[in-house]
C-alpha positions in Angstrom: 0.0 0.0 0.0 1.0 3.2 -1.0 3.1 5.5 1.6 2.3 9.2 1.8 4.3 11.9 3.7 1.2 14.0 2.4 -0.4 15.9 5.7 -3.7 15.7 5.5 -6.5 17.2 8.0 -9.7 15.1 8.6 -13.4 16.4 9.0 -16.9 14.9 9.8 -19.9 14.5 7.7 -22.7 13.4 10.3 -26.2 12.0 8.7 -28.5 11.7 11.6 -29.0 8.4 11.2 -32.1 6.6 12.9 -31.9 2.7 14.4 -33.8 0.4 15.4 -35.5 0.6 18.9 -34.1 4.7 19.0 -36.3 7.4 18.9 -35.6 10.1 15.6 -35.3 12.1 17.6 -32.4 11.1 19.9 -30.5 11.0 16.6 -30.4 14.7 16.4 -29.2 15.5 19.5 -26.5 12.7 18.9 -25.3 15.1 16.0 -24.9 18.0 18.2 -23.4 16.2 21.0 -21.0 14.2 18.1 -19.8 17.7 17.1 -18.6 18.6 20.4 -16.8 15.2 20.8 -15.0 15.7 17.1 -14.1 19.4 18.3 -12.4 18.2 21.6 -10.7 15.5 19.4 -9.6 18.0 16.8 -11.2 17.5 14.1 -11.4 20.3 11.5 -14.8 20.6 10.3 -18.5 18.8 11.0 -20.9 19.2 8.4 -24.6 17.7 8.5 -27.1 16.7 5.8 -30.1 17.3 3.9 -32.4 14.4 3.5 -36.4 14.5 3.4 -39.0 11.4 4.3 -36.4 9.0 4.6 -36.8 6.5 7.5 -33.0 6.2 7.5 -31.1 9.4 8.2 -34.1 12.4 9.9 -31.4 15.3 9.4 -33.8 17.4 7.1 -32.9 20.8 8.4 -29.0 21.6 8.3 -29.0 24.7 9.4 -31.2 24.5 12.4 -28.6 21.7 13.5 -25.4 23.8 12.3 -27.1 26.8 14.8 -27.5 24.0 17.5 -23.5 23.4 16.8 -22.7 26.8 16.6 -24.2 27.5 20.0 -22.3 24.8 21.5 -18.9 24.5 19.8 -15.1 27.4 19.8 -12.9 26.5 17.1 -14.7 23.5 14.5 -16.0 24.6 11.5 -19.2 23.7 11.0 -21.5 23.3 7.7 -24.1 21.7 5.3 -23.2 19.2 3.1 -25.2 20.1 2.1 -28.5 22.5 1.4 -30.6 21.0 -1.6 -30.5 24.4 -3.3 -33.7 23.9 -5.8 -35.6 23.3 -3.2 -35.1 26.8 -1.7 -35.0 30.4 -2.7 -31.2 31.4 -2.9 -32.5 34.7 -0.9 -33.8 32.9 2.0 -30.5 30.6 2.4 -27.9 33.3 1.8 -30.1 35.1 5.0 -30.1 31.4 6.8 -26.2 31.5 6.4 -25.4 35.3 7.2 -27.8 34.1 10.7 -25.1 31.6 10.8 -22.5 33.2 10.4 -23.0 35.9 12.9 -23.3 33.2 15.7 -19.6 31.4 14.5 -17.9 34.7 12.8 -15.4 32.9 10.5 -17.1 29.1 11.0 -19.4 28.6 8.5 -19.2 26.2 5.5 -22.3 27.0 3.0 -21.6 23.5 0.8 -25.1 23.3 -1.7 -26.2 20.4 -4.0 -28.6 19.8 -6.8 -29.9 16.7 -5.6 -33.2 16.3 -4.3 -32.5 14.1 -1.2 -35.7 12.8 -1.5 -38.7 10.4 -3.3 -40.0 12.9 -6.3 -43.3 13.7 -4.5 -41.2 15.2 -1.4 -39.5 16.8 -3.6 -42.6 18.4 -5.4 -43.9 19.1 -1.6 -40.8 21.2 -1.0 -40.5 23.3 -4.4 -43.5 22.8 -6.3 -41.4 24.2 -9.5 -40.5 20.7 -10.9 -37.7 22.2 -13.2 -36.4 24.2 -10.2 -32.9 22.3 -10.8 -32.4 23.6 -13.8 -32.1 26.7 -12.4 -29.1 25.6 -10.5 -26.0 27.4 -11.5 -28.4 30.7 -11.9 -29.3 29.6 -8.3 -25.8 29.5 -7.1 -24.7 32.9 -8.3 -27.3 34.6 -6.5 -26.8 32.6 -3.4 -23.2 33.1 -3.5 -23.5 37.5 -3.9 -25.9 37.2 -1.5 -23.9 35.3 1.3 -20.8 36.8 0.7 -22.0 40.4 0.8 -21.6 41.7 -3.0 -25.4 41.8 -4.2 -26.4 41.0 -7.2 -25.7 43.3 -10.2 -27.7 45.7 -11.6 -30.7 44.7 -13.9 -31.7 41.4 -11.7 -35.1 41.8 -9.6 -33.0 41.4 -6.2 -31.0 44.5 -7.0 -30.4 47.2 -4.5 -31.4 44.2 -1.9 -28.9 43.0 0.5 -29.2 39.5 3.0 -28.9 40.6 6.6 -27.1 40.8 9.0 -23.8 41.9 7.5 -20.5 41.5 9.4 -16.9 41.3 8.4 -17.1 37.7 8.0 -18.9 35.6 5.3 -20.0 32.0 4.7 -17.5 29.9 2.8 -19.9 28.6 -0.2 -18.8 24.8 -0.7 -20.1 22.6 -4.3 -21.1 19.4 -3.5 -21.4 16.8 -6.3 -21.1 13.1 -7.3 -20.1 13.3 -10.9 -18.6 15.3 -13.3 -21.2 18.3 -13.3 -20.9 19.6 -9.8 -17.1 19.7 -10.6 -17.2 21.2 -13.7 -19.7 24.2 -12.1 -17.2 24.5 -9.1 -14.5 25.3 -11.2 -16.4 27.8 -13.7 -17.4 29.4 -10.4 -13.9 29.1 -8.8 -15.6 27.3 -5.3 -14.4 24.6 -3.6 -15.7 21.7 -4.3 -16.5 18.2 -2.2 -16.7 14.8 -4.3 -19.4 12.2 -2.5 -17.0 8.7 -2.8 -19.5 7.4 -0.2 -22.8 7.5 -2.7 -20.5 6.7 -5.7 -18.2 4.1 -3.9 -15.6 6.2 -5.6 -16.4 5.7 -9.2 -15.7 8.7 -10.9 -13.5 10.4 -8.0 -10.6 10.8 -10.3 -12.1 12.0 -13.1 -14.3 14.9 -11.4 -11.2 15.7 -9.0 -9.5 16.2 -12.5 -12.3 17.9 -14.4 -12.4 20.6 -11.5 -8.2 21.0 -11.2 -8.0 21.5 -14.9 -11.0 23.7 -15.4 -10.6 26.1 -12.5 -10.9 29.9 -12.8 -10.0 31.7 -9.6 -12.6 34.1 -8.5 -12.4 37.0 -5.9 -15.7 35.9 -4.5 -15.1 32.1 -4.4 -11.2 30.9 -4.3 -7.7 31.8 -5.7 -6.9 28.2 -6.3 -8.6 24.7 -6.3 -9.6 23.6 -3.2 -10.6 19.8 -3.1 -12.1 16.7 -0.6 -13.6 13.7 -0.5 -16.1 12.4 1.9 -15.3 8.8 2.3 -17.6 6.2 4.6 -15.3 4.8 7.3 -15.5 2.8 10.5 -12.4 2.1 13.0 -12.9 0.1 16.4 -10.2 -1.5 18.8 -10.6 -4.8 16.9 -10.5 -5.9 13.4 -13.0 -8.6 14.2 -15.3 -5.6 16.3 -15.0 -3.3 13.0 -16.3 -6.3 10.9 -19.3 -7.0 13.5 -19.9 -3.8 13.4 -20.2 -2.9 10.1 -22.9 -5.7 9.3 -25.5 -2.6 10.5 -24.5 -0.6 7.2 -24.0 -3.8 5.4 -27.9 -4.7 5.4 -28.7 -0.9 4.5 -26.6 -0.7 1.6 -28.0 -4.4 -0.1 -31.6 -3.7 1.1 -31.5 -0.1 -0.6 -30.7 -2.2 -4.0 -34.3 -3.5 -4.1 -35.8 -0.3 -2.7 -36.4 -0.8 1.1 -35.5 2.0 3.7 -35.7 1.6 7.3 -33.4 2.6 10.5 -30.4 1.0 11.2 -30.6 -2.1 12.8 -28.5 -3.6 15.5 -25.4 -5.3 14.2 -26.4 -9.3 15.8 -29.9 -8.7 14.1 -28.2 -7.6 10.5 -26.9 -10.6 9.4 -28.9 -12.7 6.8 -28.3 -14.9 3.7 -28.0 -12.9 0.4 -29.1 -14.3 -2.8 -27.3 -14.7 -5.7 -28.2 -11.1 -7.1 -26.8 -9.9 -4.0 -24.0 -11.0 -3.1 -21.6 -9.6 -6.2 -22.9 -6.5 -4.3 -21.7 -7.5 -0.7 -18.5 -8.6 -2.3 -17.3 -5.4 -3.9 -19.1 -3.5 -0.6 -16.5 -5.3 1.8 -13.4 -5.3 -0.4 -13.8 -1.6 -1.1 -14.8 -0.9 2.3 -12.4 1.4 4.9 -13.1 -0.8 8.2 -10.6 -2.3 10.6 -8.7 -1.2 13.4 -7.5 2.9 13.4 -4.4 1.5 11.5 -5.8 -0.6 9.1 -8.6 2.3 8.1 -5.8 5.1 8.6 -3.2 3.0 6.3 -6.7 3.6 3.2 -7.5 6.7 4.1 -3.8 7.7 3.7 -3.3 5.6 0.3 -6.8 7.5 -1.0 -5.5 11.1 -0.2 -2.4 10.5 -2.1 -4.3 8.7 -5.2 -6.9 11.3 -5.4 -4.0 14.5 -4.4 -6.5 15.5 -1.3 -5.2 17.5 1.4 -8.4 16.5 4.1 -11.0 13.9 3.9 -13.9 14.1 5.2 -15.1 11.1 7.2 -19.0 9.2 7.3 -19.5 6.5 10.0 -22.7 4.8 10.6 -23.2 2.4 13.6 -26.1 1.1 15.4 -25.0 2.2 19.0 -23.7 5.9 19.1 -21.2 5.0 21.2 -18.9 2.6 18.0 -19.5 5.8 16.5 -18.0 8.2 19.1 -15.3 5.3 19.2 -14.3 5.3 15.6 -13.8 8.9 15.6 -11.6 8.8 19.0 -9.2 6.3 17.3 -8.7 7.7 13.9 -7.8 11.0 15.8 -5.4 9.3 17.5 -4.3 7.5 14.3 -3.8 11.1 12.4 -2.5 12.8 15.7 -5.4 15.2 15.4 -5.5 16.3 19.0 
């Protein structure tokens, strides 16, 4: 495995995810109390999701949580990852963020997707403009004069009009994607930009990290150079054989998603069950692939992907049953990366 001297920062991407025999609701206060835990262990940022009627992961309101981690959090920076922006108007976030950023001056990560994060009929509950996505990039360019101060420019209906409060700070407007568009708008826009691995199990990482690097044009409003990460699934505990045990609970999500079923986490002893033969090319490629094992073993991948993909930070996605593995897994990977 490959050796890297690279030095590389790691961040959080927490989902809110449900389980079995837990109430939704204790999985949002798990976020907020997970993002004090990552800040004491030194962890750079901790984003949260967007995700709507989905038994599986209840974070449907990022930056309620992100002022709930504001409020209780110093140094971490702390954002979406992100907003489902055609669901929204880009007024009404840029004013959500500038709220945001007034409470952690300096903190705030604005990252934005075109996904829906939802069944079509949510999505049609939330924005009942079904070709709302198409306005995307148009979407982003107001959202990001908005947030950052500027305006927009003269002609536009929003002229003149300015997202409150102001301060000498601004949000730091993030482009999520999973494939080569998001990239390719990051760099026309000159944003950093954050490649899903987790949805894609990495297909395509290396050729939307490349797409963006090539195609970037700085921009006084967004960045002076290409700023890239990855947000990798990963799951560390003090054993090997624990890792494996525990990682049956994602396991079963994953192969049950392939034929449409949805449901919270279940424990890891109750995950376990035969896969056909349809199935099992799938559970195959999901454990060869997957970044589990002691703080080592997962630290020895994350280090080999970071110099593969030229990433400076990765952010990290861990799913257990029992909030506690969780918490666990993020204690020994700081350790691992000397985080503290």
């Amino acid at each position: 495995m490959t050796t890297t001297t690279r030095k590389l920062r790691l961040s959080v991407l927490d989902q809110s995810v449900s389980g079995v025999g837990r109430a939704q609701d204790e999985a949002i206060r798990n976020t907020v109390s997970m993002a004090e835990h990552c800040e004491a262990l030194g962890y750079h940022r901790f984003w949260v999701s967007e995700h709507h009627a989905l038994s599986t992961i209840v974070g449907t309101a990022p930056e309620i949580l992100m002022a709930a981690i504001a409020a209780r959090t110093k140094r971490i920076r702390i954002g979406s990852a992100g907003v489902m922006l055609p669901h929204y108007a880009p007024f009404k976030v840029a004013e959500q963020f500038r709220v945001l950023d007034a409470l952690a001056p300096g903190r705030i990560d604005m990252g934005v997707g075109r996904a829906p994060g939802s069944d079509g009929r949510t999505a049609m509950l939330l924005n009942r403009d079904r070709n709302a996505s198409d306005a995307f990039p148009q979407q982003v360019l107001e959202l990001q004069a908005w947030a950052c101060g500027e305006g927009v420019p003269q002609g536009h209906p929003g002229y003149g009009i300015a997202a409150l409060p102001q301060s000498a700070t601004a949000p730091t407007l993030w482009m999520l994607g999973s494939s080569a568009y998001g990239a390719q708008l990051a760099a026309h826009y000159g944003l950093p930009y954050a490649f899903a691995y987790f949805i894609t199990d990495g297909q395509g990482a290396q050729q939307s990290l490349e797409l963006y690097r090539q195609n970037f044009r700085p921009n006084a409003a967004g960045s002076s150079k290409p700023e890239a990460t990855v947000c990798v699934w990963a799951l560390a505990a003090d054993t090997e054989e624990e890792a494996w045990h525990l990682f049956r609970s994602r396991e079963r999500t994953r192969v049950d998603r392939l034929t449409g079923r949805f449901g919270p986490l279940l424990p890891p002893e109750e995950a376990t069950r035969e896969w056909n033969s349809a199935e099992q090319p799938h559970v195959d490629a999901l454990r060869r692939d997957a970044m589990v094992g002691t703080a080592a073993q997962v630290g020895a991948k994350l280090r080999a992907l970071a110099e593969e993909l030229e990433v400076d930070e990765i952010v990290v996605i861990t799913w257990t049953w029992d909030p506690a593995a969780q918490r666990r897994s993020f204690e020994l990977l700081a350790e691992e990366f000397a985080l503290g």
